[in-house]
KOLZAMAR-190981 format. One record per residue (C-alpha): residue number from 1; residue in three letters; chain; x, y, z. Coordinates in nm, 4 decimals. Example, Ala and Ser with C-alpha at 12.3 -4.5 7.8 and 13.67 -1.06 7.14 Angstrom:
1 ALA A 1.2300 -0.4500 0.7800;
2 SER A 1.3670 -0.1060 0.7140;
This chain:
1 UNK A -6.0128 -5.2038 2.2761;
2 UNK A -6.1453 -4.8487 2.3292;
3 UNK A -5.9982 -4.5716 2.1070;
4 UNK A -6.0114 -4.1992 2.2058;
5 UNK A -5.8892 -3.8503 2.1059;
6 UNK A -5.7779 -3.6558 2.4512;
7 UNK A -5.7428 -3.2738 2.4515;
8 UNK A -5.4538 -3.0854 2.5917;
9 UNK A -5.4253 -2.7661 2.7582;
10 UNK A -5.2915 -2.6264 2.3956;
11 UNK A -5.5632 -2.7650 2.2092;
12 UNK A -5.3538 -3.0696 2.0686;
13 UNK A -5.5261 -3.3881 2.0706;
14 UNK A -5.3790 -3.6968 2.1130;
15 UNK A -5.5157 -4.0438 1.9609;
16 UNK A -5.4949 -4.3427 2.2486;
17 UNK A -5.6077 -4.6617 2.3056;
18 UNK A -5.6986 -4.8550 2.6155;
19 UNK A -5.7170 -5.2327 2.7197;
20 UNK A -5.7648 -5.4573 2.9890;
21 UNK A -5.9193 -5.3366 3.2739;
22 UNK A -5.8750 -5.1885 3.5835;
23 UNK A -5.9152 -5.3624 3.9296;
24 UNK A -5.8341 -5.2909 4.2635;
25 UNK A -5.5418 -5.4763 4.3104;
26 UNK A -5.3478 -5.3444 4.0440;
27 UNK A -5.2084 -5.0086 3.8972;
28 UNK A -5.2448 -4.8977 3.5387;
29 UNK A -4.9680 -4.9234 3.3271;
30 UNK A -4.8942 -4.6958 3.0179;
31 UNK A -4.6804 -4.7681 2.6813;
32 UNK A -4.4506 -4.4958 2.5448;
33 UNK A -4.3374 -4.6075 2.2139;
34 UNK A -4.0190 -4.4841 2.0379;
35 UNK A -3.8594 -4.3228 1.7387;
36 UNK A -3.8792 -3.9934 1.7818;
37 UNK A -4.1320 -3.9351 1.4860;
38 UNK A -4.2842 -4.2798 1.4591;
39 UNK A -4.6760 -4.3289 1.5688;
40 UNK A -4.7280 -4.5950 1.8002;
41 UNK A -4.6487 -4.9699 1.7289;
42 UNK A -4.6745 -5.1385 2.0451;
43 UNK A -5.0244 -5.3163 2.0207;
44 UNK A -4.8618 -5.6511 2.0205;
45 UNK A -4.6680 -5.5695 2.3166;
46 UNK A -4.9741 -5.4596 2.5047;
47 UNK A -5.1567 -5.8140 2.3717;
48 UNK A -4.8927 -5.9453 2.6038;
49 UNK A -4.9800 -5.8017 2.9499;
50 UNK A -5.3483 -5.6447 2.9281;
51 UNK A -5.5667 -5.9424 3.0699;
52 UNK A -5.2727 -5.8604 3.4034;
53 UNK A -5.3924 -5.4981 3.4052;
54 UNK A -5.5111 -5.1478 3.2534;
55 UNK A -5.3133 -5.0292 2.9690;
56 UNK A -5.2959 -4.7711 2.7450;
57 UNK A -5.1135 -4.6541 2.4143;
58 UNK A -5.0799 -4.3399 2.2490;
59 UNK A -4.8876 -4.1734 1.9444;
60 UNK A -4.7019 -3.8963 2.0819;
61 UNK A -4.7872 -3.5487 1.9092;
62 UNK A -4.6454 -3.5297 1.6057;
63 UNK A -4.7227 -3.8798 1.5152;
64 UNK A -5.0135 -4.0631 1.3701;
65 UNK A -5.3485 -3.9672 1.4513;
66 UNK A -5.2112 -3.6864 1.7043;
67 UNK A -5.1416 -3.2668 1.6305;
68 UNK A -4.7987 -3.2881 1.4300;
69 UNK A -4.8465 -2.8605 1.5059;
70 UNK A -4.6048 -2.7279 1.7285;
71 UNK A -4.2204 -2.7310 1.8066;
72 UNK A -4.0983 -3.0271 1.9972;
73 UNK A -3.9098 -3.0325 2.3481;
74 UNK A -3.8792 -3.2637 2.6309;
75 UNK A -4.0788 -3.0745 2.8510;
76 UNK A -4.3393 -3.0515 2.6181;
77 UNK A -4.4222 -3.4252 2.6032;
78 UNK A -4.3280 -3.4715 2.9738;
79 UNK A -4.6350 -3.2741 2.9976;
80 UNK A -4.8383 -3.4264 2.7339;
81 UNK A -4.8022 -3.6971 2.9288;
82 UNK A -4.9247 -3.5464 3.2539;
83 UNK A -5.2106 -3.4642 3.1333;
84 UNK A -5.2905 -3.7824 2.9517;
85 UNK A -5.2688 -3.9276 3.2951;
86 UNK A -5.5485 -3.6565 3.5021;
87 UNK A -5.7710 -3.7556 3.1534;
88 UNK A -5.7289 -4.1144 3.2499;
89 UNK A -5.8329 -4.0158 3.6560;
90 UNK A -5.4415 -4.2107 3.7083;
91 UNK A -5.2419 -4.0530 4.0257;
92 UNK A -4.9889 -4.3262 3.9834;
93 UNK A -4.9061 -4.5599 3.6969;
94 UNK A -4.6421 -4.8365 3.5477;
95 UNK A -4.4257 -4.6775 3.2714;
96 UNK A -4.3151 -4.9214 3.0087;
97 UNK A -4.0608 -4.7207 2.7385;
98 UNK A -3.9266 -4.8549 2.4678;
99 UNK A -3.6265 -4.7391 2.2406;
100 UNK A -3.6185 -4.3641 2.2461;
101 UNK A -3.9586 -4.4391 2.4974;
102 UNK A -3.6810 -4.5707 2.7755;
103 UNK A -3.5515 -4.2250 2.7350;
104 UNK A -3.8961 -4.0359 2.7470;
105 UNK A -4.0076 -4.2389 3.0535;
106 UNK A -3.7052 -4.1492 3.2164;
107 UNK A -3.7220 -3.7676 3.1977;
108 UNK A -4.0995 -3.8248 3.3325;
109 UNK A -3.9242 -4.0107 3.6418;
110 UNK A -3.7448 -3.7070 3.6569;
111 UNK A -3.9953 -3.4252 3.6350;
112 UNK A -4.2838 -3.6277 3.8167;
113 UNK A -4.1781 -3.9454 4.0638;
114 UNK A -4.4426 -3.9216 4.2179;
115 UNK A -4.6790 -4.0440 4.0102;
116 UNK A -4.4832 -4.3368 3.8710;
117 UNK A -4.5415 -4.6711 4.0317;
118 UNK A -4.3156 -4.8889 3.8366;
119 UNK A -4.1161 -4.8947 3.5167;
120 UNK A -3.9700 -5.1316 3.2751;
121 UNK A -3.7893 -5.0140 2.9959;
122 UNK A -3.7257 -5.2568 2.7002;
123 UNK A -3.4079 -5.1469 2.4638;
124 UNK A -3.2902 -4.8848 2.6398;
125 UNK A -3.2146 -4.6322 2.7829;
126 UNK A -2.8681 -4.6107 2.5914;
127 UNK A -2.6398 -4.3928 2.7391;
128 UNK A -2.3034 -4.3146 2.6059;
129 UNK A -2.0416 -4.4617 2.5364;
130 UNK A -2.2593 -4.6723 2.3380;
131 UNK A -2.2797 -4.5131 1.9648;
132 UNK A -1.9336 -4.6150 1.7940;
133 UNK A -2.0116 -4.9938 1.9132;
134 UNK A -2.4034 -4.9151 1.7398;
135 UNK A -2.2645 -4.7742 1.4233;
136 UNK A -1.9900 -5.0303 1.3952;
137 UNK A -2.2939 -5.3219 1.3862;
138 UNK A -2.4791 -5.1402 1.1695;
139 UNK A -2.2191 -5.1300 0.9190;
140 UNK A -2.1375 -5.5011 0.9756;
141 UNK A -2.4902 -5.5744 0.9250;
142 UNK A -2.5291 -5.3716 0.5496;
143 UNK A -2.3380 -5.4933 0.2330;
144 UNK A -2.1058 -5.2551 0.0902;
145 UNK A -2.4153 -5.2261 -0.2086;
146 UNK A -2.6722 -5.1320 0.0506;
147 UNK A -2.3996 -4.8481 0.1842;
148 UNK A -2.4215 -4.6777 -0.1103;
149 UNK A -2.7970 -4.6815 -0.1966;
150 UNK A -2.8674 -4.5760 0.1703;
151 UNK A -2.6603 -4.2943 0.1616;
152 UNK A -2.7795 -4.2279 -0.2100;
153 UNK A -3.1483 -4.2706 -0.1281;
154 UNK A -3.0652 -4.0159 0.2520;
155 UNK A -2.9088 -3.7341 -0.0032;
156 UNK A -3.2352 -3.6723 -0.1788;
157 UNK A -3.4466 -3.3992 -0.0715;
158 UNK A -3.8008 -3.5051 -0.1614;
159 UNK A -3.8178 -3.9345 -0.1783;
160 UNK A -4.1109 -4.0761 -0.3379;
161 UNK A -4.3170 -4.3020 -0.1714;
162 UNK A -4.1545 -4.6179 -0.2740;
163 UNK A -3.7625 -4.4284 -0.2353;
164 UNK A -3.9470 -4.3525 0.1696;
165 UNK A -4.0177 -4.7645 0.1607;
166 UNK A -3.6871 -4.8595 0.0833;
167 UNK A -3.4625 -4.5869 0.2651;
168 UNK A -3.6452 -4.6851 0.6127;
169 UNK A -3.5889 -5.0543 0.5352;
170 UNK A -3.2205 -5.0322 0.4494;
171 UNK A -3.2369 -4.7910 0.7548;
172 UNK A -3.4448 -5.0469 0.9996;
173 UNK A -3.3017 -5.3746 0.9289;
174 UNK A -2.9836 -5.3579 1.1171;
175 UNK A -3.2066 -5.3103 1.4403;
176 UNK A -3.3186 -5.7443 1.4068;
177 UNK A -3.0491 -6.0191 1.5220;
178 UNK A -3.2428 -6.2493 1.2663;
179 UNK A -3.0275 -6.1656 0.9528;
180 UNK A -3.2891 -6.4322 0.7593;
181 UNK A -3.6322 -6.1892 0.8842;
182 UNK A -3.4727 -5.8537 0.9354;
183 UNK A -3.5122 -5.7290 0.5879;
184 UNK A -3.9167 -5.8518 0.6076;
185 UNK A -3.9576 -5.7052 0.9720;
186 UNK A -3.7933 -5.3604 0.8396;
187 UNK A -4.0381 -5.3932 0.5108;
188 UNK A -4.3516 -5.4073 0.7209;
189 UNK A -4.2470 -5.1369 0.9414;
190 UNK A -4.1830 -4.9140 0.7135;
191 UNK A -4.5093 -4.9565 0.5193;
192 UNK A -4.6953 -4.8839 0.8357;
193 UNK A -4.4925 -4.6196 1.0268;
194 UNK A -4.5069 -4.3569 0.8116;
195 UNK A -4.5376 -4.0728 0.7689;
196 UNK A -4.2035 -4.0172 0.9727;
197 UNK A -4.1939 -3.6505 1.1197;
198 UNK A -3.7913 -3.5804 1.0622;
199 UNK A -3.9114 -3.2591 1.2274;
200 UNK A -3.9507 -3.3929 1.5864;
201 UNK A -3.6722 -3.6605 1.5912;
202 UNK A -3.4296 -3.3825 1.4964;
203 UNK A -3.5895 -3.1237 1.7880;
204 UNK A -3.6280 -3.4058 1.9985;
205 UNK A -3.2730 -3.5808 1.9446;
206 UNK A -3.1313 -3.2102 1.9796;
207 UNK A -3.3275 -3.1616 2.3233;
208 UNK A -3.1651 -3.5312 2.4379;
209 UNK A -2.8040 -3.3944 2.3522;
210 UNK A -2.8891 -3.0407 2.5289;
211 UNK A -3.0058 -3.1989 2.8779;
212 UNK A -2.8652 -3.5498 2.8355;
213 UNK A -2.9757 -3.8408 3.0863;
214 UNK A -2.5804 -3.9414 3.1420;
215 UNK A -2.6052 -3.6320 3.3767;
216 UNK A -2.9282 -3.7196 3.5837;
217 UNK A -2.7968 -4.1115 3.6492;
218 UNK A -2.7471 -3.9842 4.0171;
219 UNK A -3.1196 -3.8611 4.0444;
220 UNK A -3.2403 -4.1657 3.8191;
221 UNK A -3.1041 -4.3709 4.0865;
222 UNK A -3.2722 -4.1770 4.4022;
223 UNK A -3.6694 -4.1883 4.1934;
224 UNK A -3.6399 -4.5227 4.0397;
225 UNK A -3.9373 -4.7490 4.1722;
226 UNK A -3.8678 -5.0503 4.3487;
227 UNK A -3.8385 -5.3546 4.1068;
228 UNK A -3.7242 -5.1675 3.7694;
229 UNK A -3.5944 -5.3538 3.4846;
230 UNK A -3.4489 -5.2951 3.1766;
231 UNK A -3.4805 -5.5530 2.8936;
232 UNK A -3.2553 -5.5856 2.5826;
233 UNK A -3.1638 -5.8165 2.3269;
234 UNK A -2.8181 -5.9683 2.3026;
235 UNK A -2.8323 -5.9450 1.9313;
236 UNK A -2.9413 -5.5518 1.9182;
237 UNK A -2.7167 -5.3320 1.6844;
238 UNK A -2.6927 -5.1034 1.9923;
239 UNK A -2.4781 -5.2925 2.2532;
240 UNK A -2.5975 -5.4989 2.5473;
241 UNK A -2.3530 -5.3969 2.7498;
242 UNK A -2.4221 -5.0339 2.7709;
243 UNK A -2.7664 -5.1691 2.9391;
244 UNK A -2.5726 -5.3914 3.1576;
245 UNK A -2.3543 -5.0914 3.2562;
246 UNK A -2.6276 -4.8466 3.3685;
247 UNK A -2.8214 -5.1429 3.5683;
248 UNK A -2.5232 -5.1657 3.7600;
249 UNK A -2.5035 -4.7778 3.7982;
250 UNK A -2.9002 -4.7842 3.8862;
251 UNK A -2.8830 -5.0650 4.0912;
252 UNK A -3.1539 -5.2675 3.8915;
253 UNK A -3.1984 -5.5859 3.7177;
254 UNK A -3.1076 -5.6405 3.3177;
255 UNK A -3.2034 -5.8917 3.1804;
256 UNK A -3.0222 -5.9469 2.8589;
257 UNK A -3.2495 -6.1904 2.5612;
258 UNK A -2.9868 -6.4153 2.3354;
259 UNK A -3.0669 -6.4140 1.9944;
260 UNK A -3.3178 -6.0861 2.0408;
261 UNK A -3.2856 -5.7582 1.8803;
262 UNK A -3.4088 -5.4147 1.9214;
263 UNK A -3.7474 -5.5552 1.9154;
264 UNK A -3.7495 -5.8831 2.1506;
265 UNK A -4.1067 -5.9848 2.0934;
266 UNK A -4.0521 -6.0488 1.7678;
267 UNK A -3.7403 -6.2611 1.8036;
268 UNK A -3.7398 -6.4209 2.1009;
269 UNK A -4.1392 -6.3644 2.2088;
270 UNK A -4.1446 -6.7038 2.4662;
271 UNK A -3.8598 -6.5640 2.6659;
272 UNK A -3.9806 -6.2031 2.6064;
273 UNK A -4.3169 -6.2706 2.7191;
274 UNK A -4.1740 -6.4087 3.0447;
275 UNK A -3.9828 -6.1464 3.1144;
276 UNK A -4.2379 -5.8683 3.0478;
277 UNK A -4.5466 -6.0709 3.2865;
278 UNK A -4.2967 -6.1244 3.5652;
279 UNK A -4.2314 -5.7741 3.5439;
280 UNK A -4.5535 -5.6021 3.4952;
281 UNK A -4.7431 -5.8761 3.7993;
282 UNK A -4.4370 -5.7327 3.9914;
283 UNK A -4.4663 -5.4112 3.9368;
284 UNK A -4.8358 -5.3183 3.8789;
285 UNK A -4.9399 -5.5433 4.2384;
286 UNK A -4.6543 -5.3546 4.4086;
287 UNK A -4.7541 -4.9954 4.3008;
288 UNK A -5.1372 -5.0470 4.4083;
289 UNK A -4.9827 -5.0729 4.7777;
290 UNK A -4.9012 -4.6924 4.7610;
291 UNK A -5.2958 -4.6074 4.6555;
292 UNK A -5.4676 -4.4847 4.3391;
293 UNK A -5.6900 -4.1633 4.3142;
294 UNK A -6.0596 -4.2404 4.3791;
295 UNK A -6.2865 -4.3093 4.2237;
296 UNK A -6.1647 -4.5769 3.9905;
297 UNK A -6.2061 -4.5222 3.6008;
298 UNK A -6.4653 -4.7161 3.3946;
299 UNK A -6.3236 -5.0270 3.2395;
300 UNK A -6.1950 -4.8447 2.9570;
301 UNK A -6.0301 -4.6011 3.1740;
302 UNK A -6.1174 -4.2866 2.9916;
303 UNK A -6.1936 -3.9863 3.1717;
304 UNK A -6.5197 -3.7726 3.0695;
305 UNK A -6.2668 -3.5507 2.9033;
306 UNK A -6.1886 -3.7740 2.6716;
307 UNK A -6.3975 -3.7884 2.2908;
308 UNK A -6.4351 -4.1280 2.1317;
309 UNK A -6.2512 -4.1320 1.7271;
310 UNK A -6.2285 -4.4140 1.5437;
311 UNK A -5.9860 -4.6744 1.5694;
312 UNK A -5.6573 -4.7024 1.3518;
């Protein structure tokens, strides 16, 4: 794995990592992790794919080893993006979103569909009506006790360290179909996710309301690459069906994991793992048909922009 620290055209610098490596029969493919606010987490997805192809990871800024300076709007990581992809030397690339990700990748679609070759988004995009249905889970899935010290824990202004620990958990938990791991799962992530910056997910879940994707599903439809699917799991708080529903209005294949949650490949990894190959040999082999800027990157795929930093 190759870690690096890529300047922007502000002067932010964003920490990424790259795997695999890149061959001439096959596009690169890039990760856009969720939250908003949360640094990256999807190294084990990336374990999953990256002997198939090129891929790299980043923390959006605001997260983890990236600038958290700066307000935070769509077009403002749509861009980030951009220029992630001219460091890499990548005219074209496979887009893999998940959570708030499926969203991100989307408005990138959007803005630039020319340069995306592919994309598979894994737990989303949700698009409404979808939150009663999430909310109504969610409150099936916490004990009457946990209610309370959630909302307790969310009314104080400055949590400690270990208040953070367990407001995330009781927060996180609800996302995993296994009621017997969930609590663990939620544990872990929220000893390593942090610190969360309630900054951007509030600018950033404000900028989602203000330009929504419910009204672009028309235009979604017209860029989406040939091949897109959308992932979920069955057992998600957020419902299945509200994936279901905007394959059918995309015209592209869901498929739907039993006994998964919001994060498949840790519930169901055999049938996720499946899934996600098909997908990314699919897509990656189809996208190299339409041509890649030349020359190729190194086999790390950084640019000479791009300044080495030490890994996570």
């Amino acid at each position: 794995m190759t870690a690096a620290m890529i300047e922007l055209d502000d002067g932010a610098q964003l920490r990424t990592w790259t795997t695999g490596s890149a061959t001439p029969q096959t596009v690169p493919l890039v990760m856009v992790h969720g939250g908003p606010g949360v640094p990256d987490y999807l190294a084990p997805v990336a374990g999953i794919i990256d002997d198939l192809c090129l891929v790299h990871r980043y923390d959006q800024r605001g997260t983890g080893g990236s600038s958290w300076e700066g307000e935070h709007t769509i077009a403002r990581h749509v861009q980030d993006l951009t220029l992630l992809l001219d460091a890499w030397g990548h005219d074209r690339v496979v887009l893999v979103g998940h959570s708030f990700g499926t969203n991100m990748a989307s408005y990138f679609l959007l803005a630039h569909p020319e340069r995306v070759a592919g994309l598979i988004q894994i737990a989303g995009p949700f698009l409404d009506p979808w939150r009663e249905a999430d909310r109504a889970a969610q409150r099936a899935r916490r004990t009457d006790q946990q209610r309370a010290r959630l909302d307790e824990l969310d009314a104080i202004e400055s949590r400690t360290d270990a208040e953070e620990i367990e407001y995330l958990t009781l927060s996180w938990f609800t996302d995993h179909a296994d009621r017997a791991r969930a609590r663990d799962w939620a544990l872990a992530s929220a000893r390593t996710l942090r610190p969360i910056n309630y900054a951007m997910n509030s600018q950033l879940n404000a900028a989602k309301k203000a330009d929504p994707l419910e009204s672009h599903v028309d235009e979604l439809r017209e860029h989406l690459p040939p091949g897109t699917v959308i992932i979920g799991g069955a057992g998600d708080s957020r419902p299945a069906d509200a994936l279901r529903r905007l394959g059918t209005r995309l015209n592209c294949e869901v498929i739907i994991i039993p006994n998964a949650g919001h994060y498949p490949w840790l519930e169901a990894p055999d049938q996720f793992t499946a899934a996600l190959r098909a997908a990314v040999k699919s897509q990656t082999q189809r996208g190299q048909l339409t041509g890649q800027r030349s020359p190729e990157p190194d086999a790390a795929g950084l640019s000479a922009s791009s300044q080495a930093a030490a890994h996570r």
